[in-house]
KEVEX-879812 format. One record per residue (C-alpha): residue number from 1; residue in three letters; x, y, z. Coordinates in Angstrom, 3 decimals. Layout:
N
pt n->NUM, res->ALA, X->X, Y->Y, Z->Z;
...
This chain:
70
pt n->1, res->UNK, X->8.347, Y->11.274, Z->9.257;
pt n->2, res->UNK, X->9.629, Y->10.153, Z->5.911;
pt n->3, res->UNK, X->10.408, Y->6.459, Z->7.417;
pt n->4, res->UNK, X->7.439, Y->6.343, Z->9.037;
pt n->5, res->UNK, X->5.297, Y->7.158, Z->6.161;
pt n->6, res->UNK, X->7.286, Y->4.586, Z->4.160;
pt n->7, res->UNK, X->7.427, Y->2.023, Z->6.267;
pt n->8, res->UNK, X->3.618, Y->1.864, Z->6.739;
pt n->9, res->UNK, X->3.377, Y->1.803, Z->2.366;
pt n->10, res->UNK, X->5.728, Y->-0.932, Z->2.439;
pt n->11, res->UNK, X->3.478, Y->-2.843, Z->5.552;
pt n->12, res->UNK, X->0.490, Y->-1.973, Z->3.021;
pt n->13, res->UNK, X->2.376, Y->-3.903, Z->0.218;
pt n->14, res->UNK, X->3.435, Y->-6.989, Z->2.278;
pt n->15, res->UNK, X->0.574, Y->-7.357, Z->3.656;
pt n->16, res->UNK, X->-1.285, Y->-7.592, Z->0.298;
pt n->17, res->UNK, X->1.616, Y->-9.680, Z->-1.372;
pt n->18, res->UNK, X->1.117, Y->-12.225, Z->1.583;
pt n->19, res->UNK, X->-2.669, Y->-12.109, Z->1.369;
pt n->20, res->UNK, X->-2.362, Y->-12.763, Z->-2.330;
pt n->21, res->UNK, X->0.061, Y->-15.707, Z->-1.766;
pt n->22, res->UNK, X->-1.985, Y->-17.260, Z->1.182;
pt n->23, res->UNK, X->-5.183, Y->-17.315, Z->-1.059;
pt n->24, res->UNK, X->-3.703, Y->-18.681, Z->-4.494;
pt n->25, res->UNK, X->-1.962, Y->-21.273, Z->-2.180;
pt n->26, res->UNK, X->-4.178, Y->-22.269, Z->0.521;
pt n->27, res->UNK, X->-7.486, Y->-20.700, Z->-0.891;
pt n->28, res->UNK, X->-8.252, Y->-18.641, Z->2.284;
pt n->29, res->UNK, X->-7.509, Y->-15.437, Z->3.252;
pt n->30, res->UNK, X->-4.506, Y->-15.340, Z->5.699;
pt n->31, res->UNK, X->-2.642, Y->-12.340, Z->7.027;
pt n->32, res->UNK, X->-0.440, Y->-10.538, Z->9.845;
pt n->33, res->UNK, X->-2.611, Y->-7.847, Z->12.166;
pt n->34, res->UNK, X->-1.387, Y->-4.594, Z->12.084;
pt n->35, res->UNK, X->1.710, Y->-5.197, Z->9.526;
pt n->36, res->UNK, X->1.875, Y->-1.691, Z->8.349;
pt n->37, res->UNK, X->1.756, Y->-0.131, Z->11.697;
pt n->38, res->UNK, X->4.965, Y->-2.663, Z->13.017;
pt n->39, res->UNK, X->6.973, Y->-2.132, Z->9.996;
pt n->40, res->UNK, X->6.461, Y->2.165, Z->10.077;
pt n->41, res->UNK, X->7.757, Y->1.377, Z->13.503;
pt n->42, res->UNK, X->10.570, Y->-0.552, Z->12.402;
pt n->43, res->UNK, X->11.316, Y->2.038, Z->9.734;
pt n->44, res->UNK, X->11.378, Y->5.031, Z->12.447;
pt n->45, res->UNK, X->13.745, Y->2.868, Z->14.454;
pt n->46, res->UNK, X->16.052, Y->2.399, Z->11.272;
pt n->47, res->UNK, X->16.008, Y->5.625, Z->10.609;
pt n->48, res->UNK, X->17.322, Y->6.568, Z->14.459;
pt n->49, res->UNK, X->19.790, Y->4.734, Z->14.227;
pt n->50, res->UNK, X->21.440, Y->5.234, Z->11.011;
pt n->51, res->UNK, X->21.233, Y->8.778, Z->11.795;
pt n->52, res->UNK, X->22.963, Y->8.379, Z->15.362;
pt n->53, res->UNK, X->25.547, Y->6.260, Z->13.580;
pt n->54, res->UNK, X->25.902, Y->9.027, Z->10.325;
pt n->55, res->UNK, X->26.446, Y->12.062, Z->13.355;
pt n->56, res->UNK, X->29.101, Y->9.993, Z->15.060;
pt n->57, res->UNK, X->31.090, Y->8.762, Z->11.753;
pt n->58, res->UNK, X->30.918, Y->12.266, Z->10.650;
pt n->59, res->UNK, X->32.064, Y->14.320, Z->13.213;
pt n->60, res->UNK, X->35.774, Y->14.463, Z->13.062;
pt n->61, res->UNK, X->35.971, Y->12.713, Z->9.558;
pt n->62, res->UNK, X->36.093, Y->16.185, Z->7.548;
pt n->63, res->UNK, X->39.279, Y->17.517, Z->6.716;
pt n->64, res->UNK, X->39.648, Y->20.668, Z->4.700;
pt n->65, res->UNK, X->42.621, Y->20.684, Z->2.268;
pt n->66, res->UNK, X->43.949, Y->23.352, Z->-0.561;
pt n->67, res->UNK, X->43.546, Y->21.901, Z->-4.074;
pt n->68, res->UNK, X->47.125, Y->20.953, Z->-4.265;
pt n->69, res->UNK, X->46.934, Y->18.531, Z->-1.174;
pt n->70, res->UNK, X->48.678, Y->20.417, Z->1.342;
């Protein structure tokens, strides 16, 4: 939920950062359709993944070992 809701703030902020750009530099407004809804997308999909890769590195990584490194 947390990469969804972030990735749709940082589609919000592109979005207006290329709007800006567009109209200082070609005086007319100029933007992408439904940024913030692609990029929450792509931010759920990052999010799957890293976690699928996190829960394979991690599960036979952990080794438990007495302070004096026996």
């Amino acid at each position: 939920m947390a990469a969804a809701i972030g990735g749709f703030i940082a589609g919000i902020v592109v979005s207006e950062v290329v709007a800006v750009v567009a109209h200082l530099g070609f005086g007319r407004a100029v933007g992408v359709r439904y940024l913030p809804v692609f990029t929450a997308v792509a931010g759920v999909g990052v999010a799957l993944v890293a976690e699928r890769r996190r829960r394979r590195r991690g599960s036979g990584d952990l080794k438990i070992t007495s302070p004096d490194g026996r």
